[in-house]
C-alpha positions as CSV (number, residue, x, y, z in Angstrom):
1,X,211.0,28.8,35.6
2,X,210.0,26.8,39.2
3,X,209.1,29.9,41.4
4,X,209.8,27.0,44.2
5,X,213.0,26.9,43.9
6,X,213.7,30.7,45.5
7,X,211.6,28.6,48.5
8,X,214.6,26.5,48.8
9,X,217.0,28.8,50.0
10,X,217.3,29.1,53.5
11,X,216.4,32.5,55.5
12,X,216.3,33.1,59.3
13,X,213.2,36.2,60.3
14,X,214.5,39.3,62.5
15,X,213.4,42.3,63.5
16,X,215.7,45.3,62.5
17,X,215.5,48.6,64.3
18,X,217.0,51.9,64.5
19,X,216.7,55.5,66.0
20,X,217.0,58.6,64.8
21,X,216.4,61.2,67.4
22,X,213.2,60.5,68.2
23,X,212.3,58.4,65.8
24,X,211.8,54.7,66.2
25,X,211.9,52.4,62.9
26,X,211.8,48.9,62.2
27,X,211.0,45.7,60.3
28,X,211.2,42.2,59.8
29,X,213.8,40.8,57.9
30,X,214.7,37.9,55.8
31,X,217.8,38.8,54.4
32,X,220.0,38.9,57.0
33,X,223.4,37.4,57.3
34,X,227.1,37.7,58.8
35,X,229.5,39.1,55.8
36,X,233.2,38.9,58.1
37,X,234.0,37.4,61.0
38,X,237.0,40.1,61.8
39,X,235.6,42.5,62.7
40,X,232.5,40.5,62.8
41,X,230.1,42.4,60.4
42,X,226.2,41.8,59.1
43,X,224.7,42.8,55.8
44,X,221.0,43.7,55.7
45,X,218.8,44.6,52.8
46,X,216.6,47.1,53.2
47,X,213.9,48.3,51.0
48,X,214.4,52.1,50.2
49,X,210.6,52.8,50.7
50,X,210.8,51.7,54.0
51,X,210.4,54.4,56.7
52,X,213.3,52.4,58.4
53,X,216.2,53.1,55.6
54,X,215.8,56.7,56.2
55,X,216.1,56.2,59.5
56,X,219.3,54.0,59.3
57,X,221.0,56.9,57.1
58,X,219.9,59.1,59.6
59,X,221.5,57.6,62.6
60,X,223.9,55.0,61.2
61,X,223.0,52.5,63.2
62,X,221.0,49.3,63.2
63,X,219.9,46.1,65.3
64,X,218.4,43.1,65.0
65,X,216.7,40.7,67.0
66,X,216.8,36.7,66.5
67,X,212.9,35.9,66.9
68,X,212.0,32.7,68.4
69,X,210.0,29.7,66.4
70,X,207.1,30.7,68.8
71,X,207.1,34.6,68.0
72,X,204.0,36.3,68.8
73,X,202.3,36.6,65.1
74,X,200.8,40.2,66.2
75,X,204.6,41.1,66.5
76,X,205.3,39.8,63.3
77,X,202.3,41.8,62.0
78,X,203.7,44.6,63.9
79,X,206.5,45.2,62.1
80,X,206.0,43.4,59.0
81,X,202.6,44.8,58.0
82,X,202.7,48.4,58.9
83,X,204.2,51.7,58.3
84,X,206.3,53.5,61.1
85,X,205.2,55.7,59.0
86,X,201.7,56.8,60.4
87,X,202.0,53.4,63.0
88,X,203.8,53.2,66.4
89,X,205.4,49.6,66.1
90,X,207.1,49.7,69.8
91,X,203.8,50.4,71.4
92,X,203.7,47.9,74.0
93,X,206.6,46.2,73.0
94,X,209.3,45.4,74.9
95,X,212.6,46.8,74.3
96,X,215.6,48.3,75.8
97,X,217.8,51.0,74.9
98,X,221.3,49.8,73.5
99,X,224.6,51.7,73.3
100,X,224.2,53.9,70.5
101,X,220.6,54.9,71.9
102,X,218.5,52.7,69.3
103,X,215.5,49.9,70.1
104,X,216.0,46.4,70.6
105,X,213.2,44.5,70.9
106,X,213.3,41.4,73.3
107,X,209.8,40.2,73.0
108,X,209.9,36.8,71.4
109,X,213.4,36.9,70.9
110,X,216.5,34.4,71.6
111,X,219.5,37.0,70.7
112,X,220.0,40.6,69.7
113,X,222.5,42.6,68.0
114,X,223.5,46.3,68.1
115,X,225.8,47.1,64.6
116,X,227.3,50.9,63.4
117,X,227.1,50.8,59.1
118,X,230.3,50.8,57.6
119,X,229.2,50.5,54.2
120,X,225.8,51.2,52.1
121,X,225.0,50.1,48.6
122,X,221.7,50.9,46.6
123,X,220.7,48.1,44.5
124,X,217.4,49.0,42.6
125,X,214.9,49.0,45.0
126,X,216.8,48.0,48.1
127,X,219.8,49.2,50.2
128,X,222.5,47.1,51.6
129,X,223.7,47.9,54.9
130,X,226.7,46.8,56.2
131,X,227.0,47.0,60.2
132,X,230.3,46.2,62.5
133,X,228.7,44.3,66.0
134,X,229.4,46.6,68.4
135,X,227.4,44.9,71.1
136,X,225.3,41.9,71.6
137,X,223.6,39.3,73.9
138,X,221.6,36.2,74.8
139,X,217.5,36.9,75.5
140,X,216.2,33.2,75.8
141,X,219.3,30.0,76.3
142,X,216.8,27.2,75.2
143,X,214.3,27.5,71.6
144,X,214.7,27.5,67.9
145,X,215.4,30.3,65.5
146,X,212.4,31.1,63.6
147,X,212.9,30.4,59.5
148,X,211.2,31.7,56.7
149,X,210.6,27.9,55.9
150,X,208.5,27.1,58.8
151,X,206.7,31.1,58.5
152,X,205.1,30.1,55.2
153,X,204.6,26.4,56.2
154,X,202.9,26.6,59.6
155,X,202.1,30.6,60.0
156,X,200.7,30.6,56.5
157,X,202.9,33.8,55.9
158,X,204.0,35.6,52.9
159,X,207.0,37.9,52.2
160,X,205.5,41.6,52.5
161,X,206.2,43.6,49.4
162,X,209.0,45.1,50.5
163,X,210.8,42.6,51.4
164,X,213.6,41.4,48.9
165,X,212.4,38.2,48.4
166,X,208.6,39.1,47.7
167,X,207.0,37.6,45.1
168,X,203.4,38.0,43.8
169,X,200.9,35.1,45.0
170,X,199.3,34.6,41.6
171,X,202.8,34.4,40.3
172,X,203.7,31.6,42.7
173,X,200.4,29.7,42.3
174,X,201.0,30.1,38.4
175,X,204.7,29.7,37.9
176,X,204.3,26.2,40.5
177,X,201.3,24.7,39.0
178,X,198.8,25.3,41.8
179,X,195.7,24.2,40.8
180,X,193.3,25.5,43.5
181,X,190.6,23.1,44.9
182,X,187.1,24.2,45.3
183,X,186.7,25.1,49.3
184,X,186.0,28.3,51.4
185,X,189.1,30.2,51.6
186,X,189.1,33.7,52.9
187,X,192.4,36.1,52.3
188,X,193.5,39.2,54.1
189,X,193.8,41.7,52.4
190,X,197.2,43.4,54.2
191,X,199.0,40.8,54.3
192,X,197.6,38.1,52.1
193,X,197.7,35.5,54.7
194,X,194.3,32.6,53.9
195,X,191.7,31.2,56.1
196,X,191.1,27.5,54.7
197,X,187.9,26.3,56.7
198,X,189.1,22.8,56.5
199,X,192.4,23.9,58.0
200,X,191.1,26.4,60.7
201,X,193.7,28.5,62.5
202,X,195.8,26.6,64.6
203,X,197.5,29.7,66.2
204,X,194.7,31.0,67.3
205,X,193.2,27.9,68.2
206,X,190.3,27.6,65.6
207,X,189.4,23.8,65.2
208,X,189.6,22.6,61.6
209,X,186.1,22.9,59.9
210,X,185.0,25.9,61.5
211,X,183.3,28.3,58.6
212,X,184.6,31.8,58.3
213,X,181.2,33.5,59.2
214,X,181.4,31.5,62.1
215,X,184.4,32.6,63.4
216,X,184.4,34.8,67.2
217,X,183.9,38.3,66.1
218,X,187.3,39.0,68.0
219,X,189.2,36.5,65.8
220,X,191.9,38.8,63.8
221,X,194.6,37.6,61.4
222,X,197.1,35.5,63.3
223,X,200.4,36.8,61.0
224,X,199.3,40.2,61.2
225,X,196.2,41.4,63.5
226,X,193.8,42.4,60.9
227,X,190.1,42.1,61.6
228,X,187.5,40.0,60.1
229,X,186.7,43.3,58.1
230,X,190.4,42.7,56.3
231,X,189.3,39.9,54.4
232,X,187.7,38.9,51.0
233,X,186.2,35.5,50.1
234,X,188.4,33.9,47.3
């Protein structure tokens, strides 16, 4: 089995959210995509460990925004890395508050879309929600949708555990054929992104051949925020 084909298949990244009386959730998505057109309808899959299904049972409703190609990587982190759990994702965020009273987030977004459920189904260790539109609009005319594709090519990034489309990193580098070069490569530990010295960090603006150690004691993982602290020599 070629763990590279799953890579194939095209996703878009969004950021789901919900309310539940005073309860924010939400979390970036992968699996995402429009099910009818009348009524138009989205199906999202959501992983039942995440503090945002609750949430979404709770209040039957969800949104999602369309991030941008150039989406901020702490946002990403933001919702991608942490729990709503003990963690206030919408602190300093920008948002507004929709029709049905929930979050959506407009920070590096080009759309956003406000949806009721109108159907649930648990599938192992995810939910599908199934949402009627019930409001929507335009953030940003002019920029590209962010893909998965171009997350793990130029970000770096990985699926987070949760997400439906996870995969272990071993597995992949096994299951491919990876053979690993010899060369400094540092991983963090949240959210497994790696710091290839020869490759620097070009989000942050790290110049290619800059060693680890030598890295400004401010730098912090550009998919999602961790310190230097966060990471382990490979």
């Amino acid at each position: 089995m070629n763990v590279e084909t799953y890579f194939k298949i095209s996703y878009g990244l969004y950021i789901v959210t919900t309310q539940s009386g005073n309860k924010k959730g939400g979390y970036i998505a992968n699996t995402l995509f429009q099910v009818t057109s009348a009524p138009p309808q989205f199906a999202i899959s959501c992983n039942k460990d995440n503090y945002t299904a609750d949430l979404i049972k709770q209040s039957g409703m969800f949104g999602f925004s369309v991030l941008n190609e150039k989406a901020n990587p702490a946002l990403i982190g933001n919702f991608g890395y942490k729990s709503g759990r003990d963690f206030d994702k919408f602190a300093g965020v920008n948002y507004f508050t929709g029709k049905s009273g929930i979050p959506i987030v407009t920070d590096s977004s080009l759309a956003w879309f406000e949806c009721k459920v109108t159907q649930s189904y648990e599938l192992g260790t995810h939910i599908i929600f199934i949402g009627e539109v019930i409001d929507n609009g335009i953030i940003e005319e002019k920029g590209k949708a962010l893909t998965y594709s171009y997350y793990r090519e130029v970000y770096k990034g990985f699926s987070p555990k949760n997400s439906p489309t996870y995969i272990e990193k071993e597995k992949i580098e096994a299951l491919s054929g990876v053979i690993k070069q010899q060369a400094e490569v540092w991983q963090c530990q949240l959210c497994h992104y790696e710091y290839e010295a020869a490759k620097g960090d070009p989000i942050s603006g790290i110049a290619p051949g800059t060693a680890f150690l030598d890295l400004p004691d401010d730098w912090v993982c550009p998919i999602c925020g961790a310190d230097k602290s966060m990471f382990e020599k490979e």
